[in-house]
C-alpha positions as CSV (number, residue, x, y, z in Angstrom):
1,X,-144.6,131.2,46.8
2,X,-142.1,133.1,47.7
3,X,-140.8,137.2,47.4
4,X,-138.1,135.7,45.4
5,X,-139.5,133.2,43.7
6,X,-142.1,135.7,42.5
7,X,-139.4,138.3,41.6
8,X,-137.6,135.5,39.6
9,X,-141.2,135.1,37.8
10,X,-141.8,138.9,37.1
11,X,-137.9,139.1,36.1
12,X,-138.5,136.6,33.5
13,X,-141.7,138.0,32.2
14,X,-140.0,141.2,31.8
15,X,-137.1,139.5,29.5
16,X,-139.8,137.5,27.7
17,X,-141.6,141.0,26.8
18,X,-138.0,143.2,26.0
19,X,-136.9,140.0,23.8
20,X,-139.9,140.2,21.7
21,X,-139.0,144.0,21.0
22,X,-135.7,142.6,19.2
23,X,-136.6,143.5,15.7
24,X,-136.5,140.7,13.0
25,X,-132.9,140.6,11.7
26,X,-131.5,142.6,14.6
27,X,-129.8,141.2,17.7
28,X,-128.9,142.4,21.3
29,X,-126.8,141.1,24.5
30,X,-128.1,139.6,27.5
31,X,-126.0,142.8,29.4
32,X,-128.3,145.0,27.3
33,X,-131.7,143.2,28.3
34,X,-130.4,143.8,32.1
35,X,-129.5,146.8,32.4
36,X,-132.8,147.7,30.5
37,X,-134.5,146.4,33.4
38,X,-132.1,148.0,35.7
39,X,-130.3,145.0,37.0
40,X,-127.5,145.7,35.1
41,X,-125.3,142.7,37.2
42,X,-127.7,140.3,35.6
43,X,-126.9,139.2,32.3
44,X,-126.6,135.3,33.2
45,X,-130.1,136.0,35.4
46,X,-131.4,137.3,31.5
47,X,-129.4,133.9,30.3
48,X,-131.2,131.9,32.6
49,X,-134.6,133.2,31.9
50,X,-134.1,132.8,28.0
51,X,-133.1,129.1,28.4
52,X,-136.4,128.4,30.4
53,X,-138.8,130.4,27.5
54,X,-138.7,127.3,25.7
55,X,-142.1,125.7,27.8
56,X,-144.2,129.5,26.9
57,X,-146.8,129.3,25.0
58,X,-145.9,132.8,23.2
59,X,-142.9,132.7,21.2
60,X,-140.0,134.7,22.3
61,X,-136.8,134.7,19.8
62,X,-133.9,134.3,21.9
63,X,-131.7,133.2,18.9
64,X,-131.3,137.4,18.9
65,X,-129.9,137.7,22.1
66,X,-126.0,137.1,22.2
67,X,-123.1,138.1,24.6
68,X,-121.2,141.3,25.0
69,X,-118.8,140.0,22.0
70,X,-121.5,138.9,19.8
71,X,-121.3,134.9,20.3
72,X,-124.0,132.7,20.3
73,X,-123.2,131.2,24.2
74,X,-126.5,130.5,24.3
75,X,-126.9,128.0,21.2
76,X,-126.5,125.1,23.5
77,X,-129.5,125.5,25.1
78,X,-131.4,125.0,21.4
79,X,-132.3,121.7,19.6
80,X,-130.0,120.7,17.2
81,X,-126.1,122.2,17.5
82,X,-126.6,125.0,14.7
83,X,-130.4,125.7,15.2
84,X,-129.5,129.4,16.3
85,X,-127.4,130.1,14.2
86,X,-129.6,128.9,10.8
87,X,-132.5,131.1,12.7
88,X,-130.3,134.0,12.6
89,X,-129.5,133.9,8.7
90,X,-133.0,133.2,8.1
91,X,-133.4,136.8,9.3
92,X,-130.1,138.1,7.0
93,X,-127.7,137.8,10.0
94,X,-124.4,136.3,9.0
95,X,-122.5,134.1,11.6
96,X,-119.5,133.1,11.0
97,X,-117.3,131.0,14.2
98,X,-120.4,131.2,16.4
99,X,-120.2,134.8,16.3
100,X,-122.4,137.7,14.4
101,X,-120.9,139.0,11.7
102,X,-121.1,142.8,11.8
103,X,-122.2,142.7,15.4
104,X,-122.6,146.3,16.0
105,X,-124.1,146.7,12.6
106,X,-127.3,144.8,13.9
107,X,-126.8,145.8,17.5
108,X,-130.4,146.7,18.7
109,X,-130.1,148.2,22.1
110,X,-133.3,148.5,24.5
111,X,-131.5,151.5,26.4
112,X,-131.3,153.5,23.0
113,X,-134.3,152.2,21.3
114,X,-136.9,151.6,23.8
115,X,-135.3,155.4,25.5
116,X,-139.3,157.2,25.3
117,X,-141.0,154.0,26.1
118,X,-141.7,153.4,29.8
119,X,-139.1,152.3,31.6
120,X,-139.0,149.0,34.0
121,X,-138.6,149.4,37.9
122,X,-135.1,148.6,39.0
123,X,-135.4,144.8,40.3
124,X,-135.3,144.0,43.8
């Protein structure tokens, strides 16, 4: 395998793990996840990795991970046109236009939240 493939790999696992930090009704942004993992230019790198979680055999709730606005860009990739959104209101999270209601209100940000936790290695 390759450096990159393998950097790809340990990339993803890292999103997998920070995703299952999102607290039950809270959300974050793909932007957030990144720069968490200090590759802060790879929000659609964090998309690409959520999209591909669906074949894990641990869970990993990317129905709380949104853009920069608050918009579900990534409901596409679920079964079922308004699967993430009925996910999110099961956990008290309004959407309304395919975007969170309140956004900032359940804004849950890795860089404030996670601040005394150990930090990831910037990404190659």
């Amino acid at each position: 395998m390759s450096r990159s493939l393998r950097n790809n790999d340990n990339f993803f696992k890292m999103v997998y793990e920070v995703t299952r930090m999102v607290p039950y009704g809270r959300v974050t942004t793909y932007g957030a996840i990144a720069r968490y993992l200090g590759a802060t230019r790879s929000a659609r790198m964090v998309g690409w990795a959520l999209n591909s979680s669906t074949h894990l055999d641990e869970w990993v709730p990317a129905h709380r991970v949104v853009n920069r606005y608050g918009l579900l860009t990534g409901k596409i990739h679920f079964p079922g046109s308004n699967t993430m959104q009925q996910l999110l209101e099961s956990e008290g999270i309004r959407v309304e236009d395919n975007a969170v209601v309140d956004f900032e209100k359940h804004f849950w940000d890795p860089n404030v939240e996670l601040r005394g936790s150990k930090r990831r290695q910037k990404i190659e």
